[in-house]
MARBA-3410 file (N, C-alpha, C, O; in Angstrom, 1 decimal):
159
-18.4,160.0,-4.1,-19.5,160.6,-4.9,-18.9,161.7,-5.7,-18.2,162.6,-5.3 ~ -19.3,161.6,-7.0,-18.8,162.8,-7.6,-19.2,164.0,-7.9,-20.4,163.8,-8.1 ~ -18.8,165.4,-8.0,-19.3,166.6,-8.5,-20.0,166.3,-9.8,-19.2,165.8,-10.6 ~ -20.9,166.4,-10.1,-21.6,166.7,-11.2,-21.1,168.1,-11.8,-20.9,168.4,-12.9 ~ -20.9,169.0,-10.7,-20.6,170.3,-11.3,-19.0,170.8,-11.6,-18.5,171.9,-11.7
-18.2,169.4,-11.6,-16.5,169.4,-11.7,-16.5,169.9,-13.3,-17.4,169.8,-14.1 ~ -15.0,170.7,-13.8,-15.0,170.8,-15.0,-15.1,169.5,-16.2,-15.6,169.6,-17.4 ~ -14.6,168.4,-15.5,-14.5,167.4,-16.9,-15.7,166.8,-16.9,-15.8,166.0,-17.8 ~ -17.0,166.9,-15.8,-18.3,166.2,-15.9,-18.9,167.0,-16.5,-19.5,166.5,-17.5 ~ -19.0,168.5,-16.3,-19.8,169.2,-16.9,-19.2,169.9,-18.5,-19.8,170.8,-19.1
-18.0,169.3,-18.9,-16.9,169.0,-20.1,-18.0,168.3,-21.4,-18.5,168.8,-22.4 ~ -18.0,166.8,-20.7,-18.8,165.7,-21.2,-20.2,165.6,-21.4,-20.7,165.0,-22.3 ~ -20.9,166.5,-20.3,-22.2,167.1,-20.6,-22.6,167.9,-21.4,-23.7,167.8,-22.0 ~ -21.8,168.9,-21.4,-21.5,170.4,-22.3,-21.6,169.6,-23.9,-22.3,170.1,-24.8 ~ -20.9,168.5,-24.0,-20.4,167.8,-25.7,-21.7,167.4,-25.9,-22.3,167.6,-27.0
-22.3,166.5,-24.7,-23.5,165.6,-25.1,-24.9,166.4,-25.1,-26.0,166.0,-25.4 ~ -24.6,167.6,-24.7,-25.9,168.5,-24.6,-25.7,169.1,-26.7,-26.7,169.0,-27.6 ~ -24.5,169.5,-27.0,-24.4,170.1,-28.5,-24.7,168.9,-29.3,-25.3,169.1,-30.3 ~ -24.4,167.7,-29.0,-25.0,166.5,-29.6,-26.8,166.4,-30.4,-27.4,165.9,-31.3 ~ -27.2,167.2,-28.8,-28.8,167.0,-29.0,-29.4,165.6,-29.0,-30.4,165.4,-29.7
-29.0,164.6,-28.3,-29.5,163.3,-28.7,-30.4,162.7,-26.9,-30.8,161.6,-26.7 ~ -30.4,163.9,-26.0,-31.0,163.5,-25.3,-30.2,162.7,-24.5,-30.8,161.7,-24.1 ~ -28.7,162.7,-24.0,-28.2,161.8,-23.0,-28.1,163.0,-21.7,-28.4,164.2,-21.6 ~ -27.7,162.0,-20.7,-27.4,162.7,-19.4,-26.6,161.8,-18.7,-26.7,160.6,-18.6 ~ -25.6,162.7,-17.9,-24.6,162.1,-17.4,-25.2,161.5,-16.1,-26.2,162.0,-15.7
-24.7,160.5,-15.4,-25.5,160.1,-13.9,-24.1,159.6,-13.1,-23.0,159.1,-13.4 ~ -24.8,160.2,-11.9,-23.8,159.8,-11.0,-24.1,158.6,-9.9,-24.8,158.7,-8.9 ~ -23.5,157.8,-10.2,-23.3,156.3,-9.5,-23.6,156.5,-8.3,-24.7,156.0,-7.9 ~ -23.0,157.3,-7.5,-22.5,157.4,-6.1,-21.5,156.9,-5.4,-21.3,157.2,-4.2 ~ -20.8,156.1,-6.0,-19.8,154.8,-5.9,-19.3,155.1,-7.3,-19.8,155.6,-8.3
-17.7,154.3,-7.0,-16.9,154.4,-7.5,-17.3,153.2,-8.9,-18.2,152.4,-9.0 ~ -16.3,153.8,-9.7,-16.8,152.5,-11.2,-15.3,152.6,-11.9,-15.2,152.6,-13.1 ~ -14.5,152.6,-11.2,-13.3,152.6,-11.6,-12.8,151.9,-12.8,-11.9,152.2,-13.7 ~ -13.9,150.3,-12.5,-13.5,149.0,-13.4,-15.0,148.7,-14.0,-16.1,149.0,-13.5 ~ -14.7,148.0,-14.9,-15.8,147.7,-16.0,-16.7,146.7,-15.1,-17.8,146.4,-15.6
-16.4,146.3,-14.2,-17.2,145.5,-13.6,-17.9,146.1,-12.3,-18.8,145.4,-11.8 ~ -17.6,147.0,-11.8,-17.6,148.2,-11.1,-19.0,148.8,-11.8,-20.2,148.7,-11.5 ~ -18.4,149.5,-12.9,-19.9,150.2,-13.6,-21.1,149.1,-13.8,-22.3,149.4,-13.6 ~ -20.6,147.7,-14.2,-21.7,147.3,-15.0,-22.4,146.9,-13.5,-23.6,147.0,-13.6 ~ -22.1,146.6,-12.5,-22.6,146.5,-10.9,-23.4,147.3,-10.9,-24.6,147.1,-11.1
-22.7,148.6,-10.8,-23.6,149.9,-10.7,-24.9,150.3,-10.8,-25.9,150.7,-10.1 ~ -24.6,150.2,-12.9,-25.8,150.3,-13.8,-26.7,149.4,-14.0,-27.6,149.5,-14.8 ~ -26.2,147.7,-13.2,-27.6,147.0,-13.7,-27.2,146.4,-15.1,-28.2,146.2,-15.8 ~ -25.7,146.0,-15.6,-25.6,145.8,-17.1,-24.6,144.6,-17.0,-23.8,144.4,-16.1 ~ -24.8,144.1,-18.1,-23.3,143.0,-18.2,-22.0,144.1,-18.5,-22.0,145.1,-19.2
-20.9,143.4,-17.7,-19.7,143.9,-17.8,-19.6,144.2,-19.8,-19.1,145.2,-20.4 ~ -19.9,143.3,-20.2,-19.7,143.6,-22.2,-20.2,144.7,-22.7,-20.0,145.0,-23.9 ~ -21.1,145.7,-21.7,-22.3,146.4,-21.9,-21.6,148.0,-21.5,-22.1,149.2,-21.7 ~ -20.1,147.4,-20.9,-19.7,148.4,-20.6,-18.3,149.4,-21.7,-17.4,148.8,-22.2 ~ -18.6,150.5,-21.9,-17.7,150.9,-22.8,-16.4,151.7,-22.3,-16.5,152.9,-22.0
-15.2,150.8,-22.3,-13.8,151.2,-21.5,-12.9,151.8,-22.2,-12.2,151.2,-23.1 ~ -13.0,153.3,-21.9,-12.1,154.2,-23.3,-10.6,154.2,-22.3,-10.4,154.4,-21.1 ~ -9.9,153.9,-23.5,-8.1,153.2,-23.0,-7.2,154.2,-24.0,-7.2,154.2,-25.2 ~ -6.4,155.1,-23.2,-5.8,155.8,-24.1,-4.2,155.4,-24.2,-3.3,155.3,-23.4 ~ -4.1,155.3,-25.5,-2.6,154.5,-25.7,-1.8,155.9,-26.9,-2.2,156.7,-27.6
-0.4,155.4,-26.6,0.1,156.7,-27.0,0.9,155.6,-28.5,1.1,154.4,-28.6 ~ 1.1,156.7,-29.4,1.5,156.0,-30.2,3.2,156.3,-30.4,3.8,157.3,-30.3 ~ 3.6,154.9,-30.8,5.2,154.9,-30.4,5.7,155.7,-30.5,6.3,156.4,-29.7 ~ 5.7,156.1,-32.4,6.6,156.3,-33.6,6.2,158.4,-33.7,6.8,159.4,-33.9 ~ 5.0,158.1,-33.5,4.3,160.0,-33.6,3.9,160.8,-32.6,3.6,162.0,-32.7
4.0,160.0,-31.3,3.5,160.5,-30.0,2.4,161.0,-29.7,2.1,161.8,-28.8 ~ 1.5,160.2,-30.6,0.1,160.6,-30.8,-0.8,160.2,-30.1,-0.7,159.0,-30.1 ~ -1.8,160.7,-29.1,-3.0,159.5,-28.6,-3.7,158.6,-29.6,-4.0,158.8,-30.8 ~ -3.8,157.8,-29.0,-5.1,156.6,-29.9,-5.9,156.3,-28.4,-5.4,156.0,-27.3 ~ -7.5,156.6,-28.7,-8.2,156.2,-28.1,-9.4,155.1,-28.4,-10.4,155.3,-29.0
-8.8,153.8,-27.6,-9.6,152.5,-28.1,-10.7,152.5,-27.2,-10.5,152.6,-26.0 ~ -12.1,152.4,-28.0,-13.0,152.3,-26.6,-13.5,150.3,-27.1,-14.0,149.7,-28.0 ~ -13.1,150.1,-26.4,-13.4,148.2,-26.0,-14.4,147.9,-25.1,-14.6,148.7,-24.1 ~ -15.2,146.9,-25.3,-16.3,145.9,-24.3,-15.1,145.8,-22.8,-13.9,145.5,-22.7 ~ -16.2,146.3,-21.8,-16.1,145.8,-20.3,-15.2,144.4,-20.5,-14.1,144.4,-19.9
-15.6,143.4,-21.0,-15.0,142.4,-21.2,-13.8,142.0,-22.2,-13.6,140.9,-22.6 ~ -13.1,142.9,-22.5,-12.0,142.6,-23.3,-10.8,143.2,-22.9,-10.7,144.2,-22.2 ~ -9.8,142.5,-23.4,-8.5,143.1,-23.3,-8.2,143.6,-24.4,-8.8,142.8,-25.1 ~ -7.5,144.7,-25.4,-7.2,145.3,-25.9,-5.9,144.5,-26.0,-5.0,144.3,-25.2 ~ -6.1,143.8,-27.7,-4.9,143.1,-28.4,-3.5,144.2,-29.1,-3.3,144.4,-30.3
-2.7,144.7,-28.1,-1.9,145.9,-28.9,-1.2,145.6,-30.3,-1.1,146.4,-31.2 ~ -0.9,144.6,-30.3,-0.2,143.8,-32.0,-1.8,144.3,-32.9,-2.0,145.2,-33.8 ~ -2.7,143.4,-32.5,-3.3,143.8,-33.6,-4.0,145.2,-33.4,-4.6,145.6,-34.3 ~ -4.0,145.8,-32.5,-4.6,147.4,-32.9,-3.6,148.4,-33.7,-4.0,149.3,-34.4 ~ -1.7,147.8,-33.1,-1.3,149.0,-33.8,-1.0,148.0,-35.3,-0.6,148.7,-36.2
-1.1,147.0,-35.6,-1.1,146.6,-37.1,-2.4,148.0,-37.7,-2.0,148.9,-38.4 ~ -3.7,147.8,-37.1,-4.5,148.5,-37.5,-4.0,150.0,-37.7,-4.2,150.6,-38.8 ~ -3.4,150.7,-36.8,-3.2,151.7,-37.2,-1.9,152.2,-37.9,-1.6,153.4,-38.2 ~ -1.0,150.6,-38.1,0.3,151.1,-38.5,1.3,151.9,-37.8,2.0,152.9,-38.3 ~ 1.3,151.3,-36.6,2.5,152.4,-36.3,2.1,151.2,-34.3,1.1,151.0,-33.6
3.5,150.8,-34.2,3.5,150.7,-33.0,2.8,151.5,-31.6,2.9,152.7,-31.6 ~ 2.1,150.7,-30.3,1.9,151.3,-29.3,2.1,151.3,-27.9,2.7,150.4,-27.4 ~ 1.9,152.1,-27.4,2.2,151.6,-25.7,1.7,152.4,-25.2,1.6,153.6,-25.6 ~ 1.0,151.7,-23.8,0.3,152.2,-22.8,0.7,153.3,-22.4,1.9,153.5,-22.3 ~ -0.3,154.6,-22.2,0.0,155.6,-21.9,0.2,156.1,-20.3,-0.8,155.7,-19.6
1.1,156.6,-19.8,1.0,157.0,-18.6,-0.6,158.4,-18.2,-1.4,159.0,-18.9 ~ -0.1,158.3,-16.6,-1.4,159.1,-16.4,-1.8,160.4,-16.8,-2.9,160.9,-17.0 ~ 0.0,161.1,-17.0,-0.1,162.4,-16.9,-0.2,162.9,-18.1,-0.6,164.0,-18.2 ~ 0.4,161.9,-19.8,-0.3,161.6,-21.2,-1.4,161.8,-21.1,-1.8,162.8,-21.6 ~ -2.5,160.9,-20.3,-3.7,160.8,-20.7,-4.1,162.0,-20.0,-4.7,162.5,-21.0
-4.3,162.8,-19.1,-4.5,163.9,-18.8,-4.5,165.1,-19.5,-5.4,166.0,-19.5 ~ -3.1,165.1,-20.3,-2.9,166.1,-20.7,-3.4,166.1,-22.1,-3.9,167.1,-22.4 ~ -3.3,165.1,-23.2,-4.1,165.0,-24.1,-5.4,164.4,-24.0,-5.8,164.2,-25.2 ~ -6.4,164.0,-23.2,-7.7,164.2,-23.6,-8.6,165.2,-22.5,-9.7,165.6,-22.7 ~ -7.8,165.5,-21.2,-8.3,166.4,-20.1,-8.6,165.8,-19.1,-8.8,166.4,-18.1
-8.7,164.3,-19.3,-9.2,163.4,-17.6,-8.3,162.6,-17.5,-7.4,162.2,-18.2 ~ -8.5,162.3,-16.2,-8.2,161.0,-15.4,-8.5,160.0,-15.6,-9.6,159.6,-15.8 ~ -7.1,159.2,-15.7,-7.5,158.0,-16.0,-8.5,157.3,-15.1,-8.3,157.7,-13.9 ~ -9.4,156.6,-15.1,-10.2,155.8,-14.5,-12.1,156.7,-15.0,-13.2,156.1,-14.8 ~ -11.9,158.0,-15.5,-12.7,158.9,-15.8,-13.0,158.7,-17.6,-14.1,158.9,-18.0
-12.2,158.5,-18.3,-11.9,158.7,-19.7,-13.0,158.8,-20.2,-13.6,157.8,-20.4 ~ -13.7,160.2,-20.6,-14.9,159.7,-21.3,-14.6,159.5,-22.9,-13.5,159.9,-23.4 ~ -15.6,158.8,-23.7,-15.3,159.0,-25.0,-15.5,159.9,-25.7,-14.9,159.8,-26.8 ~ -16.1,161.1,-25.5,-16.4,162.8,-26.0,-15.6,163.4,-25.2,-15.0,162.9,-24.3 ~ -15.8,164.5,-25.5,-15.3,166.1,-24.8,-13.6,166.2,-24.2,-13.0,166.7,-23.3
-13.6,165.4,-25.2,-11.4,165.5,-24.9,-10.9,167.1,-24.8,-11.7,168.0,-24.8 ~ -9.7,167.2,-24.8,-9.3,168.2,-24.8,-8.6,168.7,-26.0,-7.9,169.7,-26.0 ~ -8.7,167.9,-27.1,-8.2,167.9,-28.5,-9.0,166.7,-29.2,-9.4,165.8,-28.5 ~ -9.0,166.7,-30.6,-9.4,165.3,-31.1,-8.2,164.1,-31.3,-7.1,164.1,-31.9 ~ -8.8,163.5,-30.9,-8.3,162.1,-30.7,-8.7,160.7,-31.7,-9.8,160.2,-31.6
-8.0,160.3,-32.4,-7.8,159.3,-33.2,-8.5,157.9,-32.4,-8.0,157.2,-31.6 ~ -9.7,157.9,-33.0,-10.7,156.6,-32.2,-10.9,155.6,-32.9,-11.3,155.7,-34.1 ~ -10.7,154.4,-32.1,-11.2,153.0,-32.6,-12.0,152.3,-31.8,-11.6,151.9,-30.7 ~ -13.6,151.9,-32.4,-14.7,151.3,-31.7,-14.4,149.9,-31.6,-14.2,149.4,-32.7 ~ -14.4,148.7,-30.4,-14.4,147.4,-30.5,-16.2,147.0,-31.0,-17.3,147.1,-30.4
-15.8,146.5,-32.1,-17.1,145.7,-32.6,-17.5,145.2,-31.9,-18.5,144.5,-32.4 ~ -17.3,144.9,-30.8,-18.4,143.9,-30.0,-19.6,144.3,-29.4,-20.7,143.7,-29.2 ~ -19.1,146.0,-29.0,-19.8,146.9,-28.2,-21.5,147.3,-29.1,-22.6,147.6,-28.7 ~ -20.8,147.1,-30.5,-22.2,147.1,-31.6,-23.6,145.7,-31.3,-24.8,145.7,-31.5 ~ -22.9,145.1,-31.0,-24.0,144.0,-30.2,-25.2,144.2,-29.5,-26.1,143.4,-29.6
-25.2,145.5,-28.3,-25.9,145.8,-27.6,-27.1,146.8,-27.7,-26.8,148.0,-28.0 ~ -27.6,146.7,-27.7,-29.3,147.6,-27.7,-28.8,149.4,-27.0,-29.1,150.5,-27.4 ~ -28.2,149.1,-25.9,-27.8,149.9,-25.0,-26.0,150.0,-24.3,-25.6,148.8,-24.1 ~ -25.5,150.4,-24.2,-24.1,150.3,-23.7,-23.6,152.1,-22.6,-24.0,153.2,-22.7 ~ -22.7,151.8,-21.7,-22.4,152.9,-21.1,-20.7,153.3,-20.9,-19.7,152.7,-20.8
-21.1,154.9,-20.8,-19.7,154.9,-21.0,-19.2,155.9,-19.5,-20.0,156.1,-18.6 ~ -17.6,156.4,-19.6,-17.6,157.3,-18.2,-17.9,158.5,-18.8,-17.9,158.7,-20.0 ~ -18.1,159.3,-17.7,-18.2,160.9,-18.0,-17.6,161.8,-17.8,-18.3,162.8,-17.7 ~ -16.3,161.9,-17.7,-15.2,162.9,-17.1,-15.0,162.8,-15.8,-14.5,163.7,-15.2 ~ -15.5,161.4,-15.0,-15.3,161.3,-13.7,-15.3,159.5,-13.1,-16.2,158.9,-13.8
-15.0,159.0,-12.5,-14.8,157.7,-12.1,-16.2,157.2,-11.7,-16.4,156.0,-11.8 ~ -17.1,158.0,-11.3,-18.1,157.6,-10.3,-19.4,157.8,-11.1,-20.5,157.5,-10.7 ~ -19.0,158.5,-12.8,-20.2,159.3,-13.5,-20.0,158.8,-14.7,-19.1,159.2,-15.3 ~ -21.1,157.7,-15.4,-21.1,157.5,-16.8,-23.0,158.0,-17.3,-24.0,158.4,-16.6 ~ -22.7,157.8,-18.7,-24.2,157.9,-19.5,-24.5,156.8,-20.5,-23.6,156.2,-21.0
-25.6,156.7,-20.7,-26.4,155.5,-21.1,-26.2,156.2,-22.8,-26.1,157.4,-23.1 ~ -26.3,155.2,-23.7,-26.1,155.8,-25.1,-26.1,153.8,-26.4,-26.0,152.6,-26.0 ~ -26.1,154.2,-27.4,-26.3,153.5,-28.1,-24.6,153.1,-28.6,-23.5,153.6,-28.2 ~ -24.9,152.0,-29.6,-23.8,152.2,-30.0,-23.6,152.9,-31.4,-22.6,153.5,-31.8 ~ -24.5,152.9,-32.0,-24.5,153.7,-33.3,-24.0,155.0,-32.4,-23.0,155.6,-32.7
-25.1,155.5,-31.3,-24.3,157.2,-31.0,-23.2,157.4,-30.9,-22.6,158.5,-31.2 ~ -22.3,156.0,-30.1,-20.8,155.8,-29.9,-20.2,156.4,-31.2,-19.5,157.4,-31.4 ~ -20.7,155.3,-32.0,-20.0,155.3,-33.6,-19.3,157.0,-34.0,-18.2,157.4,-34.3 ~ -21.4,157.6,-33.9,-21.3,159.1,-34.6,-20.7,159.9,-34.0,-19.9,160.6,-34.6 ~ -20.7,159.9,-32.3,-19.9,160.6,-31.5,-18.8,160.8,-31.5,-18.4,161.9,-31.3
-18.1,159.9,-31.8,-16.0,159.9,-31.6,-16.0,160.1,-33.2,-15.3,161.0,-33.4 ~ -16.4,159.7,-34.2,-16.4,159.4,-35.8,-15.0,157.9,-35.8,-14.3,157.7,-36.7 ~ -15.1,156.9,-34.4,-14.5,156.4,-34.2,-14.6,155.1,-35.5,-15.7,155.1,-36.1 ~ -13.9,154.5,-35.7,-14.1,153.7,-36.7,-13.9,152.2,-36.0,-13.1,151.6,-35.3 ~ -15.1,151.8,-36.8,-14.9,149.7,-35.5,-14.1,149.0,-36.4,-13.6,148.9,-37.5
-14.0,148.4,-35.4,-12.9,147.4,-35.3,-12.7,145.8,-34.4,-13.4,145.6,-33.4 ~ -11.8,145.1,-34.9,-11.8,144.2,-34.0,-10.4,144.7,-32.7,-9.2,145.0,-33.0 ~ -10.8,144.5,-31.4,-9.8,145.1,-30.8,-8.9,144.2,-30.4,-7.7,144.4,-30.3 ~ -9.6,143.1,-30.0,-9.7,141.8,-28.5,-8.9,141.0,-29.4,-8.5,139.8,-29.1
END
């Protein structure tokens, strides 16, 4: 079960409170490690689920953060074609230290710097979609236009 009151939940809450759009973070009680994990959870199709993947970039050593459908794998040829510049999976202690969480936690707001985002267009499909909250066990319910406005992530095809 997770702290609601940990720094990177109340990180993600803190972003989505300055937002003003009326989300709230929820805690599962159970673990949601995996896209299919959450979509269990919340009562949603796995596609419904929004899985932010942070990949480091070869050539700049930059994060890229892809948020992709529960149901997809993340095509690296064609994402880093998209961004021009080769990629590779980031280790844990990368993703920590450039966006502030744990992996299995990654939310799509309240990084610890801004982060270069790319939305999978599929996730635009859904009425509703959910994402994590600075913790494995803690996501929020949101649209995908809010996705969109929130990261200023730009869609894409990812898969």
């Amino acid at each position: 079960m997770a702290d609601l009151a940990s720094p990177t939940v109340q990180r993600v809450q803190a972003a989505l409170r300055a937002l003003g759009r009326g989300h709230e973070v929820v805690d599962l009680g159970t673990s949601a490690r995996t896209a299919a994990d959450a979509a269990s959870a919340v009562g949603c199709r796995v596609d419904q689920i929004a899985k932010s993947l942070v990949f480091r970039l070869r050539d700049s050593r930059r994060p890229l953060l892809v948020i992709t459908s529960g149901a997809h794998r993340v095509d690296e040829a064609k994402v880093a074609a998209l961004v021009g510049e080769p990629i590779e999976r980031a280790d844990a202690d990368f993703v920590r230290a450039e966006t502030g969480f744990a992996i299995g936690g990654v939310a799509p707001i309240g990084h610890a710097r801004p982060v270069l985002t790319l939305v999978d267009e599929h996730l635009l499909r859904w009425e509703a979609i959910w994402a994590a909250a600075g913790h494995p066990d803690t996501v929020f319910r949101l649209t995908p236009d809010d996705l969109v406005a929130m990261t200023g992530g730009r869609v894409v095809a990812v898969a």
